[in-house]
C-alpha angles and dihedrals in degrees: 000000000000118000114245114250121225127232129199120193117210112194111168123016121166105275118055115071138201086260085066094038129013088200089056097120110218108160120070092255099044087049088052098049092051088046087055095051088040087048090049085052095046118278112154099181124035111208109207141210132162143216145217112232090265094056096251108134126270152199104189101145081205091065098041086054096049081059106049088040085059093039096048091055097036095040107037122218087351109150111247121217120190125195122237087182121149109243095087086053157310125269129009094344083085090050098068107094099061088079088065097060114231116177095254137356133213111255124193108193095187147041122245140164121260125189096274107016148017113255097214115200104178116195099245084054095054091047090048094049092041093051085053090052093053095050091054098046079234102147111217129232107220107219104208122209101162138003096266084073098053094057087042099061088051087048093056091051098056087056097049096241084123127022133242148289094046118225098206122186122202100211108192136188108033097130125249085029144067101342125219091255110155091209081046088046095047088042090061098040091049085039097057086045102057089040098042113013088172098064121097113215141212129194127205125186127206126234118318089005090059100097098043089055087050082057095041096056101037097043101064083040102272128126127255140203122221133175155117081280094062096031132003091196132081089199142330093293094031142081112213105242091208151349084247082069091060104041089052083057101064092038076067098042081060096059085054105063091032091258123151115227107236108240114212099272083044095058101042088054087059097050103041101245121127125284086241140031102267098169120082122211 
């Protein structure tokens, strides 16, 4: 039988704004609503971000906690996946969620240029934010910007600084990073593969390269992540009207290639986490 394939929804980010997108959800309740439509289309994980009042980008553990407490009881047994990226802050502020224990955590393991800044990931940092995440049995999702990181996260896990099996996410697009190249996509893949057979793999695409990715990973039986965080549009003419859209997409997109779509049980057997939330917020 054919293996199920995962879905995350990622609904928010720290980038689009309401002024891109009206449906982009930004308080607690709004982002709990759209998880709930994106849950009832398919999402198995829900990857989450939140924001100030005025949309800037945020790290309050309060308010992470606020929003696991109202997904785990709208959108029974979902994953949640919380960010420790960098835009909110440097340093241990984007290490406050783990002690809440959410059931994974986004890990960068290297440093790379993006359009405006440099998203700087120092290794004392990583292995800061990595430990946390140990003592809190939180798995990481590796995000992905260039092979390096792809070999140092294998590397980490060697030497026991993350456990196995690796989730490792391609994340292509982004300019002045890792582009959204079919042969670059099927090297990593193939390259993860050879270096870590064990891992299991997700690929995300950024704005108008979203739904190929989507195609690209589901298609030769990996997951995919889809969302308002990653693209605000449905297609050239058309504003997305929700994350739950999209996600709905790549559930077909799933049809389409004879691919289950990974319920949440499903999902958490593949990655490892319990059947079950057994972490309270």
């Amino acid at each position: 039988m054919t293996r199920p394939r995962i879905l995350c929804a990622a609904i928010t980010g720290s980038v689009a704004r309401k002024e891109d997108n009206p449906a982009v959800p930004i308080t607690v309740a709004a982002q709990v609503e759209s998880l709930q439509d994106c849950f009832e289309a398919g999402a198995a994980i829900a990857h989450c971000h939140v924001r100030n009042d005025d949309q800037s980008p945020s790290a309050d553990p309060e308010t992470f906690a606020r929003l696991m407490e109202g997904i785990r009881k709208h959108c029974l047994g979902i994953i949640v996946h919380v960010s420790t990226g960098g835009r909110p802050g440097a340093g241990a502020v984007r290490g406050g969620m783990p002690p809440f224990c959410p059931d994974m955590a986004s890990l960068a393991v290297g440093s790379n240029s993006f359009p405006t800044r440099v998203y700087g990931n120092p290794p004392d940092l990583v292995d800061w934010l990595a430990s946390e995440m140990q003592k809190s049995d939180v798995k990481p999702e590796i995000a992905a910007f260039d092979l390096s990181h792809i070999f140092q996260a294998v590397k980490m896990s060697r030497d026991s600084r993350l456990k196995a099996p690796l989730y490792v996410q391609f994340a292509m697009g982004v300019r002045n990073v890792m582009p959204a190249d079919r042969p670059s996509f099927e090297f990593y893949v193939e390259t993860l593969k050879r270096i870590a057979p064990d891992a299991e793999w997700c690929g995300a695409g950024i704005g108008r390269h979203q739904i190929e990715i989507n195609e690209w990973s589901i298609a030769p039986g990996g997951h995919t992540r889809t969302g308002l965080e990653d693209n605000v549009r449905l297609d050239n003419d058309r504003l997305a009207p929700s994350t739950a859209a999209l996600v709905r997409r790549a559930a077909e997109l799933c049809a389409r290639h004879g691919r289950p779509v990974a319920s949440p049980i499903e999902a958490r057997a593949i990655l490892g986490l319990p059947p079950v939330p057994a972490k309270g917020v």
